[in-house]
C-alpha angles and dihedrals in degrees: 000000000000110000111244109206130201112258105337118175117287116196132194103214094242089097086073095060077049092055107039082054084059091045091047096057087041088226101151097150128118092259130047150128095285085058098052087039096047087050085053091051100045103048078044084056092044102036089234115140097217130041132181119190110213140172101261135358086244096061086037078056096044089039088054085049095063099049086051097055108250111159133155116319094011119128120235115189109235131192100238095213102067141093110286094243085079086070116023087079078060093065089029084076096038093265144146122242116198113187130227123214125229137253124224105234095072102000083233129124105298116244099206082051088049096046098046090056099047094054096047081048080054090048090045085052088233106103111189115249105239132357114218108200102192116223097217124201101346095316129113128226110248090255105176090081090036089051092048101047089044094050091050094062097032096242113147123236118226101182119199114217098173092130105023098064104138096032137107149226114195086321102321139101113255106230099053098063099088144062082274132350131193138205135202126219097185124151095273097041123112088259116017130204085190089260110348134122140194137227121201138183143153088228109092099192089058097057095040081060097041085052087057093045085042090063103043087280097275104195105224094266127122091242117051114277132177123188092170140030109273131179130215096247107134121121121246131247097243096056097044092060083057094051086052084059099041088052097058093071095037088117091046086050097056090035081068110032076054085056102052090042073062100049089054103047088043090048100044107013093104089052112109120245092021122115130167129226103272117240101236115233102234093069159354119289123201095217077227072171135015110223138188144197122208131192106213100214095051102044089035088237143075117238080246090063087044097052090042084053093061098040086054090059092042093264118132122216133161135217106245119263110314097231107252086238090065098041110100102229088063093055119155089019120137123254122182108213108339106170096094087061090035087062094046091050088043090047108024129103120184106216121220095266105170128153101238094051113130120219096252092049071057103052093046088061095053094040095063086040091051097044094050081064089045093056103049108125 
């Protein structure tokens, strides 16, 4: 059978007009007009004054790091369910990540949790230096408190909207709420440059210097002159043009991703033990994943036997996000709470949800999932 995967790149066919322009001109190089008109475009998209299109969202966060000060021994507040590229920039740079647990309304960072231990780092006189809330699956963070109790310590807030572009708080895009924000267009992400990524601000100064740091920080001279330590991390003009494609169907993107969360609800809603990752009031969610939870003696099943059940009928699925404070590699860091995201990751499966699935690719998923219910002694 034809192997269905979880969210693969989808792309319009208007990419292609984009790219032949590049080809034409025979400007191949890593800079270009697609990629100063895709930064135009997208802070247009995102209503974010200032956009900087970079080579991954993980350089656009360490990047972001470094504007904000972070530098060996210093703490930087995580969101423990995430990818571990929202932490790792934060080692890059010798410092400490301590990782924040979830709350269930939304699965992102919780803001009583942020705003305790803020407060006890205050007591202790040692405020961390940023705090990175994480918008998972489509889904933004609940930022006004974040952004209070943040303000109140003077602690700046780097979001990272890898997952969360198309979606909403309270009308605005996530990502532009804070002090920076990045995105990821990464091959699995709602819209995909191949690999690329995005930093944006409404701090001018930040993302002139960001745009230095971005191209090996070249000091303005006619030989080549560094004052400070850059990093290759622009974006190139190729994929940019793909990114302006890619842009013109975002809403169609979301419109969809929005559809299959709806198949599925509709499809296995009614089974027992099965619950859905709630859409939290204060804004619109992508659905850039749909995810479930399932309770194992109720459906009969762990969400393992489920996932093991799809792959052996060609069908890819993921455990949700394996919380940072139980990865390995950040070992002896500190986490405040953390069950919350222990039971998402024990419990969550993340369904194929890309843009380009049939119905009846659809209705395969559901079907294994609903005949491993039908099947229960």
């Amino acid at each position: 059978m034809t192997r269905i995967y979880l969210s693969p790149p989808h792309m319009s066919g208007l990419e292609q007009a984009f790219v032949q322009e590049v080809f034409a001109s025979n400007w191949i190089a890593p800079l270009g007009p697609q990629v100063d008109a895709f930064e135009v475009e997208f802070a247009e998209t995102v209503g974010a004054p200032y956009a900087l299109a970079l080579s991954s969202g993980t350089a656009a966060l360490h990047l972001a790091l470094i504007l904000a000060g972070v530098g060996p021994g210093d703490e930087v507040l995580v969101s423990t369910l995430t990818f571990s590229a929202s932490a790792n920039p934060v080692v890059y740079l010798g410092g400490r990540p301590t990782f924040i647990d979830s709350e269930r309304t939304s699965w992102n960072m919780d803001p009583g949790l942020l705003e305790e231990t803020l407060a006890a780092r205050a007591r202790a006189g040692k405020l961390p230096k940023a705090v990175i809330p994480v918008h998972l699956y489509g889904q933004s963070a609940d930022m006004d408190p974040i952004l209070e109790a943040c303000a109140r310590y003077d602690v700046p807030v780097i979001e990272d909207a890898a997952e969360a572009l198309g979606a909403t708080y309270k009308g605005r895009s996530p990502g532009t709420l804070g002090l920076m924000g990045i995105f990821s267009f990464n091959g699995n992400k709602i819209i995909t440059t191949s690999g690329g990524g995005m930093l944006v601000s409404a701090d001018k100064g930040l993302i002139d210097h960001a745009r230095k740091l971005s191209t090996q920080a070249r000091d303005p001279a006619p030989h080549y002159q560094h004052s400070e330590i850059g990093y290759n991390y622009r974006l190139s003009n190729v994929l940019a043009a793909i990114g302006r494609g890619q842009l013109r169907v975002l809403e169609e993107r979301v419109r969809r991703k929005r559809e299959i969360f709806d198949f599925y609800r509709k499809a296995l809603g009614d089974l027992p033990g099965i619950a859905f990752m709630p859409e939290a009031p204060w804004g619109r969610s992508t659905r850039w994943l749909t995810c479930i939870t399932v309770e194992p003696t109720q459906f009969g099943a762990t969400r393992e036997d489920i996932r093991l059940a799809l792959e052996r009928e060609n069908i890819e699925s993921r455990p949700l996000w394996k919380p940072m404070h139980l990865q390995p590699v950040f070992a002896g860091c500190e986490v405040v709470g953390g069950a919350v995201a222990e039971a998402l990751f024990r419990d969550g499966l993340c369904l194929p949800s890309g843009t380009a699935m049939s119905e009846a690719d659809l209705a395969r998923v559901a079907g294994v999932i609903r005949s491993m219910e039908a099947s229960r002694p």
